[in-house]
N, C-alpha and C positions, 0 to 999 in steps of 0.2 A: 583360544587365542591362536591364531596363525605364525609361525615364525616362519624366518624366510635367512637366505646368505644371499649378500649382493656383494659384489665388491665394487670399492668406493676409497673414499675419506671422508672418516666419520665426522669434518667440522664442516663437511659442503651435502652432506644428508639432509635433505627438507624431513622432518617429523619433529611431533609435540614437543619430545625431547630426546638428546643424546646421554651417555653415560660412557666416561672414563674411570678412570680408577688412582688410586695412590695408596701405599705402602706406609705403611706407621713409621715414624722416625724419617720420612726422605724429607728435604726439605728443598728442592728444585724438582719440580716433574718432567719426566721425561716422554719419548713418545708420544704417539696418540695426546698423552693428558699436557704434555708440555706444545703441541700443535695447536687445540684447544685453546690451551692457555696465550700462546702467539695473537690467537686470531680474539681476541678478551681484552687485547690489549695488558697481558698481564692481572689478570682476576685471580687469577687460581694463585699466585705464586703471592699476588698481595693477603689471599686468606690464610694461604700455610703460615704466612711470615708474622702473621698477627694472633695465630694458632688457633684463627677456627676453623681453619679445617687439619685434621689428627691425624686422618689415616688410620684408627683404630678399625678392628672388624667390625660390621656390622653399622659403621657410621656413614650416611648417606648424605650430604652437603649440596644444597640446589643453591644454583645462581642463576640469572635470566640473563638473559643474551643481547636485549634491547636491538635488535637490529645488526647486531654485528656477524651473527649465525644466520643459516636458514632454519634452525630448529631455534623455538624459544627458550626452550630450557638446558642447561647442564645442570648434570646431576655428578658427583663427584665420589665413589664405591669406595669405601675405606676398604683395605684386604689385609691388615691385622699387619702383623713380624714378618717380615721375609720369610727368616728362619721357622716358621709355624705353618706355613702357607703350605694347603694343600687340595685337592680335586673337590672336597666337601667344604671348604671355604671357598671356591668359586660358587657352588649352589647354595650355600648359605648369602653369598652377596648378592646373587642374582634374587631373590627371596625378595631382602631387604628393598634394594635400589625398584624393582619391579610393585612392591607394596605403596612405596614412598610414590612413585610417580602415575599411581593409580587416584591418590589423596589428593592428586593437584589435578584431576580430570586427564590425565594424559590418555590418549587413545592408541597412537604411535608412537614405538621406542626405537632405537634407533642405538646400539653396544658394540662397543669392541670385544674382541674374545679376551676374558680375563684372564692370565695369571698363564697364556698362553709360553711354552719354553722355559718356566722356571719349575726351578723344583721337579726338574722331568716330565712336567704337564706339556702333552702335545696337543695340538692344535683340536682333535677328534675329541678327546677327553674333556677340555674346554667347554666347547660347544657342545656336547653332548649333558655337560653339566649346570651349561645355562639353561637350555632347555628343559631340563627338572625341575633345577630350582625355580624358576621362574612361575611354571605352572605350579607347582607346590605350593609356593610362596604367596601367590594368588588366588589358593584357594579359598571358598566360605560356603559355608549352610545353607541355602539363603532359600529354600522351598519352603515353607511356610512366614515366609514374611518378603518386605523390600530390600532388595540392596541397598547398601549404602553407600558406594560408590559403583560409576558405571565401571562397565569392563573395557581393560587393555585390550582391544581388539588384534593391534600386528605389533611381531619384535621381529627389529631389523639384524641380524647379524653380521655386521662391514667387517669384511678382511681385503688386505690386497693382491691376492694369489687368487688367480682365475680360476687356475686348475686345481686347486683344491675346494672349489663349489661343490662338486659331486660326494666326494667322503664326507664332507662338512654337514649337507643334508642325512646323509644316513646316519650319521651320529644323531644328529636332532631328532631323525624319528625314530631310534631307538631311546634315547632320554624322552621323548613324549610322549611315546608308548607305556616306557611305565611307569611315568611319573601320571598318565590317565588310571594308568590301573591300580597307583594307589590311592588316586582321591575318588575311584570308586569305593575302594574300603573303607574311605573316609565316609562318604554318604551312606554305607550303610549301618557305619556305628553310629553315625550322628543322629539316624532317624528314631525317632521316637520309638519304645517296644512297643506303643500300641502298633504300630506300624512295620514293627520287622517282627511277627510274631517265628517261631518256627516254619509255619506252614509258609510265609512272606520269604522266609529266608530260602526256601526249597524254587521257589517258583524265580529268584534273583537267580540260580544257580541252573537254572532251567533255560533261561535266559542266555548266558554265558553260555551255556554249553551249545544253546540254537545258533548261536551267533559266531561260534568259532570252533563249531564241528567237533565238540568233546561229546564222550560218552556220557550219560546221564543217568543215574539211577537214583530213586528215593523208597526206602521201605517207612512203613508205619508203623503203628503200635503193634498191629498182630503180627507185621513179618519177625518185630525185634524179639516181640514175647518167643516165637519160634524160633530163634536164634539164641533165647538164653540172656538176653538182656538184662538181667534185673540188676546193673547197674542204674543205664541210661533209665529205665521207665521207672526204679524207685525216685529219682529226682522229678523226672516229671509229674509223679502221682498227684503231686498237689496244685496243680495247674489245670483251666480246663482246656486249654490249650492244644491240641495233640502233637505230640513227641515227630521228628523226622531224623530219620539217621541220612544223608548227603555224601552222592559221593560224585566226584568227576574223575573225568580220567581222560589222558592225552598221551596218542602211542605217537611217536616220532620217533623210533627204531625196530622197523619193524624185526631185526633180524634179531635181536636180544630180549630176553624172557624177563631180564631186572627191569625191577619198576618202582622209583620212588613214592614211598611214601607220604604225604605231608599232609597232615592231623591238626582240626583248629577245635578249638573248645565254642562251642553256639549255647553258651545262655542268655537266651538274647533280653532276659531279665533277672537278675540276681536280687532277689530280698534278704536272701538268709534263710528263707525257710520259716521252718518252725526255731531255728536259732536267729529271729531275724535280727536284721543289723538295724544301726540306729537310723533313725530319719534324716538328719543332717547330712545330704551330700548323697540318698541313696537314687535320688533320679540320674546320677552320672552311670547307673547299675542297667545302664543301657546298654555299655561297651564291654558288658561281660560278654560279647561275641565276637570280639576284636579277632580272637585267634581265626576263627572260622571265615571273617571276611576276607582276613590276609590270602588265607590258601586259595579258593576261589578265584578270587581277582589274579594273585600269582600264576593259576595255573591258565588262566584266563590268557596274560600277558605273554606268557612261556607258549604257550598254543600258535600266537602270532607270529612269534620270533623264529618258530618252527626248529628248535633244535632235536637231533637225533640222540633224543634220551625218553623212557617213557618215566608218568610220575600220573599218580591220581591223589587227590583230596578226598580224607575222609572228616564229615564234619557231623558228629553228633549234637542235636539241636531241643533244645527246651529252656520253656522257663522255670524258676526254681520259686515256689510260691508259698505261703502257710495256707492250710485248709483244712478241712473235717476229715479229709483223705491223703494229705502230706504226711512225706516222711518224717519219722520222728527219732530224736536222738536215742539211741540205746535200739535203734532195727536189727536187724541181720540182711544183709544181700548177697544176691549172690550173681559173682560177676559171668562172662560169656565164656570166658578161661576157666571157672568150676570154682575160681577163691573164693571164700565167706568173706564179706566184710564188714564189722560192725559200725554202724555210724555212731559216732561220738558229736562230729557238729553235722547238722545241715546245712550250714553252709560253708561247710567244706567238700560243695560239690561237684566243683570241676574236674576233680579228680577220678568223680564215679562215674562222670560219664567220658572219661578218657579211657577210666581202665574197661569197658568195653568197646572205643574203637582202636583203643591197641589191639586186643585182642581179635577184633573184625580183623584188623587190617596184614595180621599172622594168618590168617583164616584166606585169606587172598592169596598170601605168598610177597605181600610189600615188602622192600627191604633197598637200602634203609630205610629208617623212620623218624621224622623231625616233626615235633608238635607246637604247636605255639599256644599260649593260652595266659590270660590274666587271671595266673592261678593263686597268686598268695598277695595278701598284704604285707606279709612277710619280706617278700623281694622287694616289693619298694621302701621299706623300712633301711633293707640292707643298699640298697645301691642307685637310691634314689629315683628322680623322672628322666634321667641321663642315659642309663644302662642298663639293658636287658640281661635277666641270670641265664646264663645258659651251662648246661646240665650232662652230661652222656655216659654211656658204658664206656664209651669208643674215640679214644685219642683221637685217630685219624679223622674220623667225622666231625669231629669238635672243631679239629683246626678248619676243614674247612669250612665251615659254618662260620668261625669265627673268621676266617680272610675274607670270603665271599663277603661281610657283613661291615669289614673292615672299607672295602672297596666302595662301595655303598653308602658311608656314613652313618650307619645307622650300628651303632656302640653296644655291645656285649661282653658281659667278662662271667668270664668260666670259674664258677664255684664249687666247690668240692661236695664228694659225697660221700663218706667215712661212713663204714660199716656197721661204725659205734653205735650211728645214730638210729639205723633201722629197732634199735629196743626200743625209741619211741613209738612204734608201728605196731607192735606185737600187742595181741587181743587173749582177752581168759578166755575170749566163747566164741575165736573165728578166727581164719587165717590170719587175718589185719586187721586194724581199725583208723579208719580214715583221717585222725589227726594224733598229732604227738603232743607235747606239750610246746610253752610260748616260744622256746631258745630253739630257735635254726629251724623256723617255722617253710621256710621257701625249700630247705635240704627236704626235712623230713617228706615235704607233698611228692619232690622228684624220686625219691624213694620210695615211698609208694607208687606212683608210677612205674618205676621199675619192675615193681611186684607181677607185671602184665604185660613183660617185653622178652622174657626168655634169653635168647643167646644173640637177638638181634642187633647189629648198631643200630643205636638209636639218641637221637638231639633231643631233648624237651628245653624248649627257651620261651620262659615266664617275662611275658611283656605287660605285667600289673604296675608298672612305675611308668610306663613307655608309651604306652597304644592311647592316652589322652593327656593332651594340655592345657594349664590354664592358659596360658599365652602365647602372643607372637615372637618368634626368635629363630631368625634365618628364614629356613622356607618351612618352617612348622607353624601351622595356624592354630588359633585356638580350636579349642575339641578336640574331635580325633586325627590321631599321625599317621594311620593307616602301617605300623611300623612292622617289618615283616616281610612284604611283598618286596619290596627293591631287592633283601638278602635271598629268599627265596628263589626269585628270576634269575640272579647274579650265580648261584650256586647253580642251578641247575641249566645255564649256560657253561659255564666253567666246566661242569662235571659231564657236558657233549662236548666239549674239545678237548679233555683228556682222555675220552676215551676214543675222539678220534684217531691220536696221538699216538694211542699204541698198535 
């Protein structure tokens, strides 16, 4: 979809449809929506007054024009409470109204900038947050089958400031930039495993890095066995699959030696193993690669944006299978760091193959280090499909992770990690053993992780409640949310201008 800034007034715009907006509780529109309403002869103020239309978030009220517009339709963007209104409820409307006007063949839209001056929203923020939402909001699967509705081709963005045309586009293309880069994480969790096998998943990242000048490296099963792997290659043993360890990397400082880290978990098919899980619900066991699409595409979008900070993704990849050569509960391995670890479930194996690209990624000199992965059922048990657990050694990391993520929309809350519970981890016949018992099932996995991170800072944020949806709601589509990338880019933006700062 094309977006554009013109300025205008948005009730003399020729397109499919316009889109104004109203506030829960007002009951006279004002503005844009009350101009609208003038040239309606009064429509908009007759639906409030008859109370269908709320103003609640998320509610989108279309009335036709009959000839009194040059656009046929208004669309009418509920934006919730005053009092509640903020930069992720303008992308959460823009979702809604963008979806809604898709359902009625609209091809051209035609918006005012939402929620622009309140709440400290300026105008850049806005618009840069229509433009997310919008293509967010708009996204769907649709490769192996028909659409089912055609595509919004242009969105207009009417303001009346000439001179601010020019910031108002670079906001947009910074919102379109990565709100592309995370419905590319979206198509790759959505793809079928036959289709994102490991070696698929090397060759996407191969891709990315052709295309925006990242370094690229992939080893195999013999460089990992030389490496000491037998985390990552006891999970893969039951697969015939072959194993990829993935890494990219993006220097945009050359003058500084620190280089972020950021770690996705790639199984790009989860059975369980020889613990396998039940049948019910295991073909969604496709977006056990959610973490690894995030960093990629992230570092992908971060490469564009060209900030002077360096960061590389490391994404250890395989599927986790039952076979005559799978891991089997009661193994011993032994990680790239020298830990034993006994496995107790097989499929609790996101974790064995993080604890050796932790240990790669020590092995570089990365620092810090943020991993992402849909590591536990446990976490979503605890904080639902809302909020991602997020984890660390390191205060200062934590918060930024958690404002960068704050900015972003995309919801985190930071859970403890109490030393208590590392006695679930402790093994008779190995340093560790990969599961604890059922209570504080999402702690005990980050604890173990820890087992493999030394004196580093380091984030681990479990997106098992997060990285898939059953439904539409704002600019989240069903499937995959791609969740991860907008925090990632957003932090590693942030973390080049503080330290251009000093």
């Amino acid at each position: 979809m094309e977006i554009k800034v013109i300025v205008g007034d948005i009730a003399q715009i020729e397109a499919d449809a316009i889109v104004v907006n109203l506030f829960e509780g007002v009951e006279q529109p004002g503005g844009a929506t009350a101009a609208v309403d003038k040239a309606l002869d009064g429509a908009i103020s007759s639906l409030i007054s008859r109370g269908e239309i709320k103003g609640k978030f998320g509610e989108v009220i279309i009335t036709h024009t009959f000839g009194k517009l040059p656009a046929g339709i208004v669309a009418i963007a509920g934006l919730g409470k005053r009092q509640d209104f903020n930069v992720d409820k303008v992308r959460g409307a823009a979702g809604e109204f963008c979806r809604a006007l898709r359902k009625l063949n609209c091809h051209k839209i035609a918006t005012i900038l939402h929620g622009s001056g309140i709440g400290g929203i300026g105008l850049e923020a806005s618009a840069k947050a229509i433009a997310e939402g919008a293509l967010l909001g708009l996204y769907s699967f649709t490769k192996y089958k028909k659409p089912e509705y055609e595509d919004v081709e242009e969105m207009l963005i009417v303001v009346r400031e000439k001179e601010k045309v020019p910031i108002l586009e670079a906001a947009i293309g910074k919102g379109k930039l990565v709100a592309s880069a995370t419905n590319l994480a979206r198509d790759m969790v959505n793809e079928p495993a036959n289709y994102m096998t490991p070696s698929q998943m090397a060759e996407a990242a191969k891709e990315i890095a052709s295309k925006y000048n990242l370094e690229f490296k992939v080893f195999d099963r013999e460089d990992m066995e030389a490496m000491g792997m037998g985390a990552l290659l006891g999970v893969a043993k039951g697969s015939n699959q072959p194993p990829k360890l993935i890494t990219l990397s993006y220097k945009g400082d050359e003058r500084s030696e620190k280089v972020f880290g950021f770690l996705g978990k790639g199984i790009t098919f989860d059975s369980g193993g020889i613990s396998i899980k039940a049948s019910e619900g295991m073909g969604e066991m496709k977006d056990d690669m959610a973490g690894a699409a995030a960093v990629m595409t992230a570092v992908g979008a971060i490469a564009q944006l060209k900030p002077k900070i360096n960061v590389t993704a490391i994404i250890p990849a395989t599927e986790n299978l039952p076979s005559g050569t799978a891991l089997k509960p009661g193994d011993v391995l032994k990680a790239m760091n020298g830990k034993t670890i006994e496995v107790i479930s097989t499929d609790a194996e996101g974790r064995l193959i993080l604890a050796d690209a932790l240990s790669y990624a020590q092995k570089l000199g990365l620092s810090p280090l943020i991993d992402l992965a849909t590591l536990t059922g446990a976490c979503r048990v605890a904080l639902g499909t809302l909020y991602s657990g997020l984890f660390g050694n390191d205060q200062d990391l934590i918060d930024k992770v958690r404002k960068a993520a704050e900015r972003t929309g995309e919801r985190m809350w930071q859970m403890p990690m109490p030393e208590e519970y590392k006695e679930q981890n402790k093994s008779e016949i190995a340093n560790v053993k990969n599961t604890g018992n059922r209570y504080g099932g999402a702690i005990t996995a980050a604890l173990f992780l820890a087992e493999f991170v030394a004196n580093i800072p380091w984030v681990h944020i479990d997106i098992a409640g997060t990285a898939f949806s059953t439904k539409e709601s704002g600019y989240i589509a069903k499937g995959a949310t791609g969740v991860g990338v907008r925090t990632l880019v957003e932090l590693a933006l942030s973390e080049a201008t503080s330290q251009e700062a000093i």
